[in-house]
N, C-alpha and C positions, 0 to 999 in steps of 0.2 A: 914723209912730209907731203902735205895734197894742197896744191892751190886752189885757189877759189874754179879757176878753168878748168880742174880736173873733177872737184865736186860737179860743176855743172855738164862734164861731159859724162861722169856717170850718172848722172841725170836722165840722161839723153839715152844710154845703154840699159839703162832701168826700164824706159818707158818702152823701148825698141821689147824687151826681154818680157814684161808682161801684157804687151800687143800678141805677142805669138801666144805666148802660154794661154793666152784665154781662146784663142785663134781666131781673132777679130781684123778681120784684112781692114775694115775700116780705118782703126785706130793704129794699125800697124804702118799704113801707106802715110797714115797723118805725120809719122816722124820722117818723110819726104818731101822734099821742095816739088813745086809744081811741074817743075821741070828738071826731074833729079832723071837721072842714069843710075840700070842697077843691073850689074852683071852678076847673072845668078852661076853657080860653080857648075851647071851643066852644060854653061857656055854659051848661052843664053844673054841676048841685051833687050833690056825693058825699059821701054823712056815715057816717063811722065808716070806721076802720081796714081791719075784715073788708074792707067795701066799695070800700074805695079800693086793696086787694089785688089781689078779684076784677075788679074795674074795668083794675088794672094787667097784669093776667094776659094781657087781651086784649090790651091797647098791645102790650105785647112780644109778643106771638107773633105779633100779626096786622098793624095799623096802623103800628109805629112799630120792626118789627122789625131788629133792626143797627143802632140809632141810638147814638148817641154826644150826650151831652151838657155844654152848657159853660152855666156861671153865675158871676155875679160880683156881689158885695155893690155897689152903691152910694149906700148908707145905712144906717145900722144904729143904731138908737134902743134906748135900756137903759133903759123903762119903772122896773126895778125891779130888785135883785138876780138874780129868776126870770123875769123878761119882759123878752122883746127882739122891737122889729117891724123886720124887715128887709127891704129894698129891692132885689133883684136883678132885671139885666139876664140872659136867658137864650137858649138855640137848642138845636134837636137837631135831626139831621139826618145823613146818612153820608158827605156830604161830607168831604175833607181836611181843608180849611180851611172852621171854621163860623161863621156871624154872628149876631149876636144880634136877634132878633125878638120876643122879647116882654118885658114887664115881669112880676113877681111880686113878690107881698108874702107874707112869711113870719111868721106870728105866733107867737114861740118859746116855751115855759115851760119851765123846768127841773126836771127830777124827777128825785130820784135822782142828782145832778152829771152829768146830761144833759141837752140840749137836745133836746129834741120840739117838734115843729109841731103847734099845736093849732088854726091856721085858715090855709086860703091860697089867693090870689086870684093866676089866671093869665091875662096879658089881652096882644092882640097889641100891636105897637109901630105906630105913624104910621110913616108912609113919611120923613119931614122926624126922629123920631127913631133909623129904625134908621140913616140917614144919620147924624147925629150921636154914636151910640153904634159905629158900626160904619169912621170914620174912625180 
């Protein structure tokens, strides 16, 4: 059963997911508030939009070029009508077939009858859950 807040936050993992695939830092930082927080899994904090652009500029041209990425909610908390904290399992990688490695947490507000990420923490997975997530 999918409420309408879960359609609209795959919505949101949609747009996140073919921002990368195309490797468009542009459109990618656009599913970020202006003043979002993004802590990348190499432990790394990146604040603001601009920055989480030019930050993405580099991934795709240099480090993470040709990747393809997969995410998948599992969890998704409706704080409030405009806040949702979501829980996804994620991986990129140019593999075929890809697994998931790491956890993220997505902290939604809605503005405008959008969802934007206004903070988000990406952190790798244990070896015992990418087994678990990745049977």
């Amino acid at each position: 059963m999918t409420s309408s807040c879960d359609e609209t936050v795959d919505a949101f993992l949609n747009r996140v997911r073919e921002a990368w695939n195309a490797g468009d830092a542009q459109a990618y930082a656009a599913q970020f508030s202006e003043d979002a927080s993004y802590i990348a899994f190499i432990g790394e904090a990146i604040l603001g939009r601009p920055e989480i652009e030019r930050t993405h500029h580099e991934v795709f041209t240099v480090w993470q070029k040709g990747t393809r990425m997969i995410v998948k909610p599992i969890d998704v908390r409706t704080v409030d009508v405009d806040t949702s904290v979501v829980t996804t399992i994620g991986g990129v990688g140019t593999q075929p077939a890809l697994g998931y490695d790491k956890f993220q947490t997505y902290v939604l507000r809605r503005r405008e009858g959008r969802w934007l990420c206004v903070a988000f923490q990406n952190t790798a997975m244990s070896e015992g859950a990418k087994r678990a997530y990745n049977d």
